[in-house]
N, CA, C and O atoms as a GROMACS GRO file, in nm:
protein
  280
    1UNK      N    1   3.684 -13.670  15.072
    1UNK     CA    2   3.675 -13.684  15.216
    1UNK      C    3   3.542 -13.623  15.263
    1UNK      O    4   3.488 -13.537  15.193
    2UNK      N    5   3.480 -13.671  15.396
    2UNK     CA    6   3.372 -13.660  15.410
    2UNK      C    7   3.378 -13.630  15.545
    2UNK      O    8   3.455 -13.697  15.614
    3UNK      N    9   3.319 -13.550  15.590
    3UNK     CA   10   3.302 -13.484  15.772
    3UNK      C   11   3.230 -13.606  15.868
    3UNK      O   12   3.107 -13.596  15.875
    4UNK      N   13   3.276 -13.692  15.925
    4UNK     CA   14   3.197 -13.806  15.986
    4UNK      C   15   3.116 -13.729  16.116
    4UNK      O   16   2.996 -13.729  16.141
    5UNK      N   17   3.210 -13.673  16.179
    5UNK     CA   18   3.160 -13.575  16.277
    5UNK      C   19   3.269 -13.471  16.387
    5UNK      O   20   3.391 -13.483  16.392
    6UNK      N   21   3.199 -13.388  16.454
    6UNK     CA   22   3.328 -13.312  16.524
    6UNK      C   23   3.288 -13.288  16.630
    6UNK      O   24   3.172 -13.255  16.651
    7UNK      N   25   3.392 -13.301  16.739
    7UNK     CA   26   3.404 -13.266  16.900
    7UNK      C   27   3.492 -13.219  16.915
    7UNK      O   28   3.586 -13.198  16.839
    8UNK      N   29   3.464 -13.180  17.076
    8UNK     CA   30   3.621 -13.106  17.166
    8UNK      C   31   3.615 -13.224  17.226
    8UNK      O   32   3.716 -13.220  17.296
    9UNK      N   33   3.564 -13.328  17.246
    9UNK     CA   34   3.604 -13.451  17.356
    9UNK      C   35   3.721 -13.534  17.324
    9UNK      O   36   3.703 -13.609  17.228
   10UNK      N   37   3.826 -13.539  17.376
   10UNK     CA   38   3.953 -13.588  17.330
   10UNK      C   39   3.915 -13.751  17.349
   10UNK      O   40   3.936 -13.817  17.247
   11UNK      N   41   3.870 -13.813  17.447
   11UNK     CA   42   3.812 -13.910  17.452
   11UNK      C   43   3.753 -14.004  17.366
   11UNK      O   44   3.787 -14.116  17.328
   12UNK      N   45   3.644 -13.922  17.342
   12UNK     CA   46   3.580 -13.955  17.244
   12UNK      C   47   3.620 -13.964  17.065
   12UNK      O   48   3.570 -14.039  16.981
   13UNK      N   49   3.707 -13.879  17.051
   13UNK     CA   50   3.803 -13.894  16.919
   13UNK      C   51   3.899 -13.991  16.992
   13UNK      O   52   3.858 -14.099  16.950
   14UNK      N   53   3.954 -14.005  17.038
   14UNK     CA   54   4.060 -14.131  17.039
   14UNK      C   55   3.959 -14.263  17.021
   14UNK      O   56   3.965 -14.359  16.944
   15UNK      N   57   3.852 -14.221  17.139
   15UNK     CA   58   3.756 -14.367  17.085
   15UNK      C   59   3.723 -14.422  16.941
   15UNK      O   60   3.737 -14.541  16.913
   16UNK      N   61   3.689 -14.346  16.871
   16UNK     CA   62   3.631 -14.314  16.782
   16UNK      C   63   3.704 -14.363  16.701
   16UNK      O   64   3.685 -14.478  16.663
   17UNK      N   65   3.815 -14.280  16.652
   17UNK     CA   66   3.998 -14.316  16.563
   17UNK      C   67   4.031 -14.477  16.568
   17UNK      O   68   4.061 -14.551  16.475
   18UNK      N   69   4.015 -14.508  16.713
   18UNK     CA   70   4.046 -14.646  16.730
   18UNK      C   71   3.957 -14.725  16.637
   18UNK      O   72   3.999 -14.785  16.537
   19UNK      N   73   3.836 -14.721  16.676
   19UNK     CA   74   3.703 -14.790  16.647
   19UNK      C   75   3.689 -14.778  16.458
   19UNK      O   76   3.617 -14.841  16.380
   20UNK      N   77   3.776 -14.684  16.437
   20UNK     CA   78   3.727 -14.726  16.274
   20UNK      C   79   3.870 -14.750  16.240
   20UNK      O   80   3.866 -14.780  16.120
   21UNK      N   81   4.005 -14.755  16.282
   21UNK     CA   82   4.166 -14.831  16.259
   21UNK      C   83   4.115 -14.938  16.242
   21UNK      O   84   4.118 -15.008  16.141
   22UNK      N   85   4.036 -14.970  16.399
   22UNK     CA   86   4.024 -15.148  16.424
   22UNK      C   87   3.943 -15.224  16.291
   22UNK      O   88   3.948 -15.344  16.263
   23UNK      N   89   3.878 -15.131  16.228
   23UNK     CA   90   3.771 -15.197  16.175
   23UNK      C   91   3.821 -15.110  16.023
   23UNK      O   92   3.729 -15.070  15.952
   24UNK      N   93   3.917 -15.094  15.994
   24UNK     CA   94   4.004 -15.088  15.872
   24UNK      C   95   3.979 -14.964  15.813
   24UNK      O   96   4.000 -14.960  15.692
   25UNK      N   97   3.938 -14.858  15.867
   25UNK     CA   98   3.902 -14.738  15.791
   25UNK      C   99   3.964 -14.632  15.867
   25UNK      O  100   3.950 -14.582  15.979
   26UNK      N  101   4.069 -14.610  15.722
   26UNK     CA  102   4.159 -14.452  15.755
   26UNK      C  103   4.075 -14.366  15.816
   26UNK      O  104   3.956 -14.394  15.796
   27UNK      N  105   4.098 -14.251  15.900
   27UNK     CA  106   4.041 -14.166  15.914
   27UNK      C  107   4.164 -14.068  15.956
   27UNK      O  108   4.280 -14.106  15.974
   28UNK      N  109   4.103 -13.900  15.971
   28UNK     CA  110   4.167 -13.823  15.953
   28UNK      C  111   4.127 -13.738  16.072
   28UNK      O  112   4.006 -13.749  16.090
   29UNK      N  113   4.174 -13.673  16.142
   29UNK     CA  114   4.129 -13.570  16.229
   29UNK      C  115   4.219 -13.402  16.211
   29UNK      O  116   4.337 -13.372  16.226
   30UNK      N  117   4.114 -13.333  16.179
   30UNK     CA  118   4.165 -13.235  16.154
   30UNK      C  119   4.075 -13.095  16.256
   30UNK      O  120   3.964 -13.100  16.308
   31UNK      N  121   4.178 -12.980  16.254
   31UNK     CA  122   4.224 -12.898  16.337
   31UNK      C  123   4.238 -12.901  16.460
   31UNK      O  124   4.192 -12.819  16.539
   32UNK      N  125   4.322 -13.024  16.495
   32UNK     CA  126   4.380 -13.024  16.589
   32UNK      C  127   4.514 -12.936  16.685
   32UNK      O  128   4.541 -12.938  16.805
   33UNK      N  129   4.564 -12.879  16.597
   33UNK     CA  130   4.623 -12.769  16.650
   33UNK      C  131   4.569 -12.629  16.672
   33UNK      O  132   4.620 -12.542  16.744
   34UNK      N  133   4.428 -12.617  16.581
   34UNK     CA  134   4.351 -12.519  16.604
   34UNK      C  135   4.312 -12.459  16.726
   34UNK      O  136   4.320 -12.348  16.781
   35UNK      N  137   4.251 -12.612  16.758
   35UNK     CA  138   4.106 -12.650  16.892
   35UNK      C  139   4.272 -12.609  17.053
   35UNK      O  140   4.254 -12.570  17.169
   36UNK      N  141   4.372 -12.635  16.998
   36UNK     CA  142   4.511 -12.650  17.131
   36UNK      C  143   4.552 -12.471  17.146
   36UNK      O  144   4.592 -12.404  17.241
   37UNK      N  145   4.518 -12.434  16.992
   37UNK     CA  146   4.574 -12.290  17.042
   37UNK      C  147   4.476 -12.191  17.054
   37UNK      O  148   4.514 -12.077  17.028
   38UNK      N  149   4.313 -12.212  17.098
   38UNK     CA  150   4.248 -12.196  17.134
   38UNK      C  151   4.212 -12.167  17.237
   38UNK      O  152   4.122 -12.086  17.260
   39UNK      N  153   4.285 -12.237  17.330
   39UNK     CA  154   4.308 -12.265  17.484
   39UNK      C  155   4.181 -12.366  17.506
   39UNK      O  156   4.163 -12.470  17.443
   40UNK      N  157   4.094 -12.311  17.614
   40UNK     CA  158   4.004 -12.390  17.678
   40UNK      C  159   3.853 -12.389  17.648
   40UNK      O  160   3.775 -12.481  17.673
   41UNK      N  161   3.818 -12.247  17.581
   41UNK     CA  162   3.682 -12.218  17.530
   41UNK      C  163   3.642 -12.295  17.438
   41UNK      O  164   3.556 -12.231  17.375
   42UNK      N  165   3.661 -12.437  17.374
   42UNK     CA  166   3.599 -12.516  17.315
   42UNK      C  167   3.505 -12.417  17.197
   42UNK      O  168   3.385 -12.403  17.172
   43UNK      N  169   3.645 -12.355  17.142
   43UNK     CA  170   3.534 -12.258  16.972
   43UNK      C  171   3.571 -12.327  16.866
   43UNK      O  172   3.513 -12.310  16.759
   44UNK      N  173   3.663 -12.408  16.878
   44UNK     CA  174   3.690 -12.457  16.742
   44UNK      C  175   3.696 -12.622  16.772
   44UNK      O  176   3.806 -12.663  16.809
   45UNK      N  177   3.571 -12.740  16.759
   45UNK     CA  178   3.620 -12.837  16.721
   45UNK      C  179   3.684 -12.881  16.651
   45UNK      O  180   3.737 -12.819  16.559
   46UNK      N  181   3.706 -13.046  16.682
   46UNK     CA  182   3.824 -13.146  16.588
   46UNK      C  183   3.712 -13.224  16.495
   46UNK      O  184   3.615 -13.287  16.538
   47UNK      N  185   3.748 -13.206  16.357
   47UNK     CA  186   3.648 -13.254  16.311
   47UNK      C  187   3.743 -13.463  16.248
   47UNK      O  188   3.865 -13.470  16.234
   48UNK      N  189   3.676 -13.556  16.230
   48UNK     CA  190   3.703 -13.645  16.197
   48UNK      C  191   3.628 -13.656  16.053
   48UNK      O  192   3.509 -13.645  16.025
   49UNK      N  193   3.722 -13.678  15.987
   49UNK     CA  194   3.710 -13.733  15.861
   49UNK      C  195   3.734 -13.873  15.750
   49UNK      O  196   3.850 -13.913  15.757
   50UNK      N  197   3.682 -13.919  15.692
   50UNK     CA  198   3.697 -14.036  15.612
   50UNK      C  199   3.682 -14.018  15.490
   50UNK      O  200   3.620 -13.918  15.453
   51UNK      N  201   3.735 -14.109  15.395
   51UNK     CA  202   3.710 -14.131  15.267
   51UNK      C  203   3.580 -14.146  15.275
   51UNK      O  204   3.517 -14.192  15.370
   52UNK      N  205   3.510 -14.082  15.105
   52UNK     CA  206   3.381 -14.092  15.096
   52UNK      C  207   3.314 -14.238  15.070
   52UNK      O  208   3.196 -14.269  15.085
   53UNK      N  209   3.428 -14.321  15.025
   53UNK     CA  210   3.383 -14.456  14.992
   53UNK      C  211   3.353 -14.537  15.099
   53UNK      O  212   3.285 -14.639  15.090
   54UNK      N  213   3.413 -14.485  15.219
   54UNK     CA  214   3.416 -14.522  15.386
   54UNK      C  215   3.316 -14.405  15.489
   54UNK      O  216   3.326 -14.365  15.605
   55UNK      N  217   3.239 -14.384  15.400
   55UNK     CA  218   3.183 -14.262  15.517
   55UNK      C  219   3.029 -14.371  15.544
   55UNK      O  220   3.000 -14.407  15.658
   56UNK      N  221   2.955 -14.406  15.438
   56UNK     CA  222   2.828 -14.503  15.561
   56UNK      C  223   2.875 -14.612  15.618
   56UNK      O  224   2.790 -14.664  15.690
   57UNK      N  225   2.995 -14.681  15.615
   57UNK     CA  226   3.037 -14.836  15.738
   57UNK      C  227   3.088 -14.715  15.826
   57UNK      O  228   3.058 -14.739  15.943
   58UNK      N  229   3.148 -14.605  15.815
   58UNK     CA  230   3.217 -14.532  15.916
   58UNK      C  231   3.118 -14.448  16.049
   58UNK      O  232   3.135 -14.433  16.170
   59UNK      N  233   3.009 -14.406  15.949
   59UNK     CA  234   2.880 -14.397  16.011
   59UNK      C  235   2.838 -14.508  16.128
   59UNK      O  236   2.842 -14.517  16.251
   60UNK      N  237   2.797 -14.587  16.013
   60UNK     CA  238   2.741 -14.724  16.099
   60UNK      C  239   2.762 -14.729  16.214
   60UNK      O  240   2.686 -14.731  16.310
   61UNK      N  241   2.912 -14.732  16.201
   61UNK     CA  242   3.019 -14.836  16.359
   61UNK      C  243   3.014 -14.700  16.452
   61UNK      O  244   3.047 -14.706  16.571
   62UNK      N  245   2.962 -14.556  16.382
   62UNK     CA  246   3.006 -14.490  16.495
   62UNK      C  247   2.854 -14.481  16.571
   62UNK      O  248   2.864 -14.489  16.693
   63UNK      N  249   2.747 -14.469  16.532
   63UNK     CA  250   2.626 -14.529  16.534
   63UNK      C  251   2.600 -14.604  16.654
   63UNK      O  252   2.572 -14.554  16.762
   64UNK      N  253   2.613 -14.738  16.626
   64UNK     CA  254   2.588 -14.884  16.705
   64UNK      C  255   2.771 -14.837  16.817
   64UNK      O  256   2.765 -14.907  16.918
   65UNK      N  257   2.871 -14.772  16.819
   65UNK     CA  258   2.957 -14.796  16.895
   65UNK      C  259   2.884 -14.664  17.037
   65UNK      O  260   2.942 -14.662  17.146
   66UNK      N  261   2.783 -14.584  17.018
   66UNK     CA  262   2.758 -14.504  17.090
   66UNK      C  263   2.621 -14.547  17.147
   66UNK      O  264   2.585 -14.520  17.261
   67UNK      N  265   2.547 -14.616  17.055
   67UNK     CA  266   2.428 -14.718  17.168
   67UNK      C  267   2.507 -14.812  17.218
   67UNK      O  268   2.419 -14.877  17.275
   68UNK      N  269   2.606 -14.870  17.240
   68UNK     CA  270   2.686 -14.982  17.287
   68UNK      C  271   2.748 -14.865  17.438
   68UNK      O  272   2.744 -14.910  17.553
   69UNK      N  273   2.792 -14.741  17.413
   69UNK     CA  274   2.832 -14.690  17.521
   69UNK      C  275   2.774 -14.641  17.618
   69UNK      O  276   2.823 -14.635  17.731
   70UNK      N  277   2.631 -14.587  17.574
   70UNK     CA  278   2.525 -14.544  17.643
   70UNK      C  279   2.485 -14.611  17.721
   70UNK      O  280   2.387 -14.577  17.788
   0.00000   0.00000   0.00000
């Protein structure tokens, strides 16, 4: 598994999660209960993860899906 990338933006990980389901690549999000019992100070992001065999198309789409949002 490979670190694709990490936020506190809940948004943006749901975007994200979706955007590589849709486009067939497991992904994983982890410490998510971390970043909740944290409270609100945003110290611990959610990091998203993929298989390493899926980490440059996972790249890619996340890439071109954030010049597409901009």
């Amino acid at each position: 598994m490979r670190e694709l990338t990490r936020s506190n933006d809940p948004v943006w990980l749901s975007w994200l999660t979706s955007l590589l389901a849709d486009a067939g690549i497991p992904s994983h999000l982890l410490d998510t209960h971390m970043s909740l019992l944290e409270g609100s100070i945003a110290a611990i992001p959610r990091r998203v993860m993929v298989a390493d065999e899926d980490f440059d198309e996972a790249r890619r789409l996340m890439e071109a899906g954030k010049d597409a949002v901009s």
